[in-house]
N, CA, C and O atoms as a DFTB+ gen file, in Angstrom:
248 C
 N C O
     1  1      82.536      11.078      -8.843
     2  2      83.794      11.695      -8.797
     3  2      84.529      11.256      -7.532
     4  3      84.977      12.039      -6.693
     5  1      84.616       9.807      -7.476
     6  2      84.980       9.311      -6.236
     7  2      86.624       9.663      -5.934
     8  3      87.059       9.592      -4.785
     9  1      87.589      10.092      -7.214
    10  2      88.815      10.457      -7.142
    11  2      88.991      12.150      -6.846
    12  3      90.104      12.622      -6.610
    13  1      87.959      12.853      -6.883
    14  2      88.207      13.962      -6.900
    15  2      88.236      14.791      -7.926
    16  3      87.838      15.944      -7.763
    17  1      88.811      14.268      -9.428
    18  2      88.939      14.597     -10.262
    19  2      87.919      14.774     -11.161
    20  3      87.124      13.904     -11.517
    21  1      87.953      15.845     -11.500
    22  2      86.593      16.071     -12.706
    23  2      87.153      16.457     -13.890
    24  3      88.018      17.326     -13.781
    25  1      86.793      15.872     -15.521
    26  2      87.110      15.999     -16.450
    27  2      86.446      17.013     -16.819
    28  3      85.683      17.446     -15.955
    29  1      86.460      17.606     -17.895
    30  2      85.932      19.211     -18.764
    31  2      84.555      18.659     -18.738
    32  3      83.644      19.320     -18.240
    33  1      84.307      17.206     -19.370
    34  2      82.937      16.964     -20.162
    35  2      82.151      16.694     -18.688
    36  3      80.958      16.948     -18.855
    37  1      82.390      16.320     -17.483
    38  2      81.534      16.351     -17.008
    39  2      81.495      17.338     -16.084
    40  3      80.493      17.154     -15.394
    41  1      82.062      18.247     -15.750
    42  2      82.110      19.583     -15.192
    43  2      81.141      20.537     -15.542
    44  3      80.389      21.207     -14.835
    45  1      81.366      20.450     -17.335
    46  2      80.385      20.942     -18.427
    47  2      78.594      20.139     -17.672
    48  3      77.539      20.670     -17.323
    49  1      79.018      18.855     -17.710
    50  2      77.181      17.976     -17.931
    51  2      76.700      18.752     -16.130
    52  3      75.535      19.066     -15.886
    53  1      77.794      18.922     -15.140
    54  2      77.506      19.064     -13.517
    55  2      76.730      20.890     -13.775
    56  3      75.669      21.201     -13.235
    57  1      77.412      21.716     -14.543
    58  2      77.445      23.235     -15.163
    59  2      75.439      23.053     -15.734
    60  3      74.540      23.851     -15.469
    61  1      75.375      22.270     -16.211
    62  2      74.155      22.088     -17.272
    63  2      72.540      21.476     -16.357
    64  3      71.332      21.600     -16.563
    65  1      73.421      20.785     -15.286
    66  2      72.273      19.922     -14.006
    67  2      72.260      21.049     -13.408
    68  3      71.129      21.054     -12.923
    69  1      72.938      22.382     -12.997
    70  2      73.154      23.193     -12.303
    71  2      72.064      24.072     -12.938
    72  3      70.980      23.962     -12.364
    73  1      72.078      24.612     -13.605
    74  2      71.280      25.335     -14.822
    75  2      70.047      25.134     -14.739
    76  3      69.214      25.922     -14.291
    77  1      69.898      24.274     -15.084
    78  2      68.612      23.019     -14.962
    79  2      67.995      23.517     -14.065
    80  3      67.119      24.363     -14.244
    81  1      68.523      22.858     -12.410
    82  2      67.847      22.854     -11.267
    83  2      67.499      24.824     -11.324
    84  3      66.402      25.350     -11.518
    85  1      68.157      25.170     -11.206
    86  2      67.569      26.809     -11.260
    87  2      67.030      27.377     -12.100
    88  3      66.569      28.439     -11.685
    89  1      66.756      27.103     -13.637
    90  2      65.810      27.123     -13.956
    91  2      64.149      26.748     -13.732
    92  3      63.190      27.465     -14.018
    93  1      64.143      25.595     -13.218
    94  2      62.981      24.790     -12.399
    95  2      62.633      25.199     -11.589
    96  3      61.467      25.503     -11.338
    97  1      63.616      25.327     -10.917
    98  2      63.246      26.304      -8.962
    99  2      62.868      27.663      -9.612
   100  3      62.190      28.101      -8.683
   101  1      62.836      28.510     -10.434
   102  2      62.797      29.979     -10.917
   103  2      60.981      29.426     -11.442
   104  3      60.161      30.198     -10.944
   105  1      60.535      28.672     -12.015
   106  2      59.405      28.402     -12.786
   107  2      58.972      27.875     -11.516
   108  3      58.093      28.600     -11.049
   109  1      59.240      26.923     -10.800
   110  2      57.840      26.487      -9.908
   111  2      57.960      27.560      -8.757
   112  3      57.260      27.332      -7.770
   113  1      58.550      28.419      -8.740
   114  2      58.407      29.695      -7.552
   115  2      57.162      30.279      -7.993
   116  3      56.130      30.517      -7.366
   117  1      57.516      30.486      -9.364
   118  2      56.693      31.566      -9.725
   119  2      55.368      31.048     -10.242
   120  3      54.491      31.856     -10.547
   121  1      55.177      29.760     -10.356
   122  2      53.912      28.927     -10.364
   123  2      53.412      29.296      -9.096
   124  3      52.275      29.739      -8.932
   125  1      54.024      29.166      -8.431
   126  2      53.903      29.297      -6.656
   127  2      53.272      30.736      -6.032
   128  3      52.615      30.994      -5.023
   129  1      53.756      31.460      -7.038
   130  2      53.167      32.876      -6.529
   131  2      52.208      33.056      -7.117
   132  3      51.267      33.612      -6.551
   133  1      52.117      32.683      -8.348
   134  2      50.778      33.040      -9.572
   135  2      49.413      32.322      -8.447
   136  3      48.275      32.792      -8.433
   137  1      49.843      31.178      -7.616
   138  2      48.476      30.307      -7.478
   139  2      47.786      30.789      -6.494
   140  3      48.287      31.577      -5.691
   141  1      46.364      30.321      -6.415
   142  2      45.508      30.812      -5.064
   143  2      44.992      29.754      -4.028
   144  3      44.521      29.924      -2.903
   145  1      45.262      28.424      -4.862
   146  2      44.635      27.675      -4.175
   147  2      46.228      27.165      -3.036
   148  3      47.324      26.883      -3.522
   149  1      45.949      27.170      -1.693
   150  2      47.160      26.916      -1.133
   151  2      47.943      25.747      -1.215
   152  3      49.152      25.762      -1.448
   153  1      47.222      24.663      -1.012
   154  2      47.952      23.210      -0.961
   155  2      49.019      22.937      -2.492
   156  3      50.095      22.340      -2.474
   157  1      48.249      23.661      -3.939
   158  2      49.038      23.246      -5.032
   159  2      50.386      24.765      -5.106
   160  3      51.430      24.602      -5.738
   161  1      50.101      26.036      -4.408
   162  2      50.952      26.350      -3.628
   163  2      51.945      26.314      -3.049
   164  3      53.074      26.770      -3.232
   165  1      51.396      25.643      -2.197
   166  2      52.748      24.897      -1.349
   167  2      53.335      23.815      -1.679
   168  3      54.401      23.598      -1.102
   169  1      52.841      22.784      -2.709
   170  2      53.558      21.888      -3.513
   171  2      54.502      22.438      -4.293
   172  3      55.649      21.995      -4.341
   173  1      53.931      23.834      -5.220
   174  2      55.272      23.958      -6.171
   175  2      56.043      24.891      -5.391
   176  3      57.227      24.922      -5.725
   177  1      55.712      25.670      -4.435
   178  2      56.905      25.602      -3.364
   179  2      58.033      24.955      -2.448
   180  3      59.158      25.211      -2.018
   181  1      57.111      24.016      -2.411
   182  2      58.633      22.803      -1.719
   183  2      59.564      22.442      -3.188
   184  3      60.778      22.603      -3.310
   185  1      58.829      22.035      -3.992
   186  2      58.925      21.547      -4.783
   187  2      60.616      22.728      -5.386
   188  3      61.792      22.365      -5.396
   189  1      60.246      23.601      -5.645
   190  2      61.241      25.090      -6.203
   191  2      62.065      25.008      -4.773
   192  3      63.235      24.832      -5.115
   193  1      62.018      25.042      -3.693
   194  2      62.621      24.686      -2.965
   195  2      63.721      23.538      -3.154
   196  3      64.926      23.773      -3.245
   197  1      63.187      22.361      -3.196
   198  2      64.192      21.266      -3.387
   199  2      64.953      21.575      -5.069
   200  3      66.179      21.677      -5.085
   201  1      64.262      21.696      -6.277
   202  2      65.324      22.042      -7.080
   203  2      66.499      23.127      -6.455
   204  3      67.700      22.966      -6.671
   205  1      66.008      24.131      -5.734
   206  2      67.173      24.883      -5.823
   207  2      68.334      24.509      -4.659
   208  3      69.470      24.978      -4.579
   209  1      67.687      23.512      -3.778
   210  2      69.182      22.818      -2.801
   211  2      69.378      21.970      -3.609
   212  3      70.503      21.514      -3.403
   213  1      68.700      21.281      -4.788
   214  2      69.325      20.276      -5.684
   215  2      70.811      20.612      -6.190
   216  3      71.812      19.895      -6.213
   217  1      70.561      22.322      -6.701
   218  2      71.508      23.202      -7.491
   219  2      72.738      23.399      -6.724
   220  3      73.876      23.270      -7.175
   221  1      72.342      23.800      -5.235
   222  2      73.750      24.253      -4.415
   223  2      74.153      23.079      -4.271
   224  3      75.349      22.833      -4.434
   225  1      73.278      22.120      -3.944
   226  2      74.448      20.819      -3.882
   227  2      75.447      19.895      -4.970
   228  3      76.354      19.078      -4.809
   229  1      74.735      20.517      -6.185
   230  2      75.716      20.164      -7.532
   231  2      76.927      20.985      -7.546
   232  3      78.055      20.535      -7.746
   233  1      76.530      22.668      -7.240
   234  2      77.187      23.758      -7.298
   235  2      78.622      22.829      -6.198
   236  3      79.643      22.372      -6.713
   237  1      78.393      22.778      -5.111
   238  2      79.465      22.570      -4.114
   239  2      80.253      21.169      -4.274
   240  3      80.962      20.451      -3.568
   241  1      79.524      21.176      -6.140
   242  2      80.452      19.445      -6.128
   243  2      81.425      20.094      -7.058
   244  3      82.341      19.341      -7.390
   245  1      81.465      21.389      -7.604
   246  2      82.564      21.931      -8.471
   247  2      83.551      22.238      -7.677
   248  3      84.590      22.710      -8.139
């Protein structure tokens, strides 16, 4: 969106990557809490982590 301008259809596809990423970050959190062993833990914690700055940073491209 190097003009600034965003059309419906991809506002819609940016709306849907948005979705996405927080859905993902919502499932590997909670992978994250279910687990005991720490290291796979803390993987799907970073991991739910980065989807969900994935999300604000799509979010702040609307």
């Amino acid at each position: 969106m190097a003009s600034g301008n965003v059309n419906l259809s991809e506002l819609n596809s940016i709306r849907e990557c948005v979705t996405s990423h927080q859905t993902v970050a919502a499932k590997l959190n909670d992978f994250a809490n279910k687990c005991s062993d720490p290291q796979v833990k803390q993987m799907f914690s970073q991991a739910s982590t980065q989807a969900g700055q994935a999300a604000s940073k799509l979010t702040q491209m609307l």
